[in-house]
VMD Tcl script that draws the C-alpha trace (Angstrom):
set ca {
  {10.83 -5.67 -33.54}
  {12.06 -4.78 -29.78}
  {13.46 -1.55 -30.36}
  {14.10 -1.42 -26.22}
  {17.10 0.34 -24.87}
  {17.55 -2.85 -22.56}
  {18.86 -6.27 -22.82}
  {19.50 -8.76 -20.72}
  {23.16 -10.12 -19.61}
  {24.00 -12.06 -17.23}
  {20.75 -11.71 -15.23}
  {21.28 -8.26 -15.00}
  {19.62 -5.03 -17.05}
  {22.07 -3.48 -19.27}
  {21.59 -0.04 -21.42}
  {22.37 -1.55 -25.07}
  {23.73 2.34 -26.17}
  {26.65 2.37 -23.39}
  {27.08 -1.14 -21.69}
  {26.13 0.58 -18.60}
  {24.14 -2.42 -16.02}
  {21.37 -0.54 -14.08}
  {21.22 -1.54 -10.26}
  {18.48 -3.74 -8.81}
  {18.07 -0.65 -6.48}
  {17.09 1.58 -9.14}
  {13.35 1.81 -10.55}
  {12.74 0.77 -14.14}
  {9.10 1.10 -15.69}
  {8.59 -1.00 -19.13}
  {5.55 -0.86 -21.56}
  {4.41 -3.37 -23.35}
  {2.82 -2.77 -26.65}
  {-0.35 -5.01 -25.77}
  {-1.21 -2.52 -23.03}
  {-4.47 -0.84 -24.50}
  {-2.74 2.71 -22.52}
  {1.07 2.21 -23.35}
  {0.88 4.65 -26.62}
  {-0.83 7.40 -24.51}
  {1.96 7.20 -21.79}
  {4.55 7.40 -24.74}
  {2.58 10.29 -26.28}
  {3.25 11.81 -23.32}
  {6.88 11.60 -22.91}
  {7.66 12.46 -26.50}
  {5.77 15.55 -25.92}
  {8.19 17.00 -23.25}
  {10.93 17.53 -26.21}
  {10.81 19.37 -29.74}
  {9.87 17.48 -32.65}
  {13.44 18.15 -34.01}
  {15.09 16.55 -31.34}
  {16.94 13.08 -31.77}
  {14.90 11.71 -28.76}
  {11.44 12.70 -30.03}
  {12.65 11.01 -33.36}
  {13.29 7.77 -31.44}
  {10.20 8.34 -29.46}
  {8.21 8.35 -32.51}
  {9.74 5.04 -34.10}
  {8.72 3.49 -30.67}
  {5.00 4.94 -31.55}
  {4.82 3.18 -34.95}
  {6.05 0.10 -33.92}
  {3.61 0.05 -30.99}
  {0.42 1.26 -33.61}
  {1.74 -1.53 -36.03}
  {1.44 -4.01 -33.28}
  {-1.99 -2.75 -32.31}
  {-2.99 -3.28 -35.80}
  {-1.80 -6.45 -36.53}
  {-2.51 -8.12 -33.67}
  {-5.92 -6.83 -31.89}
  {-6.81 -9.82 -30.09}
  {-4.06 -9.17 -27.84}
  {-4.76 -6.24 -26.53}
  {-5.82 -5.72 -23.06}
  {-5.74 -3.20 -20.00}
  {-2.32 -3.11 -18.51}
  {-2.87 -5.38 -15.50}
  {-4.31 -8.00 -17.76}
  {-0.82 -7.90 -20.05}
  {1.80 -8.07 -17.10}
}
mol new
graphics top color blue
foreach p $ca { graphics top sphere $p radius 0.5 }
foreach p [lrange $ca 0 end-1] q [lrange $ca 1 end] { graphics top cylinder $p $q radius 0.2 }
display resetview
């Protein structure tokens, strides 16, 4: 079910849409869906676009997946340092 926009090649981070590798020199944040705060941090960035836009469509498929995880498997759920 990892519907990231990542993948690993080569050792490196690489966008899966355009091929593009993103430098070790640039910042990259990832959520886990066993992080008891990760939907309210995505709930957050979906809300910064209209609810017709393509992104807050793919926002919202990450938000099911991530609910679906939290209901299927409770006893992993934890505070973020405790997931990382």
């Amino acid at each position: 079910m990892n519907n990231g926009v990542l993948r690993v090649q080569e050792n490196d981070l690489v966008l899966k849409r355009t091929g593009e590798t993103i430098p070790e020199s640039e910042p990259v944040y990832f959520l886990r869906a066993r992080d008891k705060k990760a939907l309210a941090t995505i709930r957050v960035n979906q809300s910064q676009f209209a609810p017709t836009s393509g992104h807050w469509k793919i926002i919202q498929q990450v938000i099911d997946d991530f609910t679906k995880f939290r209901e299927e498997n409770p006893e992993k759920m934890g505070e973020p340092l405790e997931v990382y």
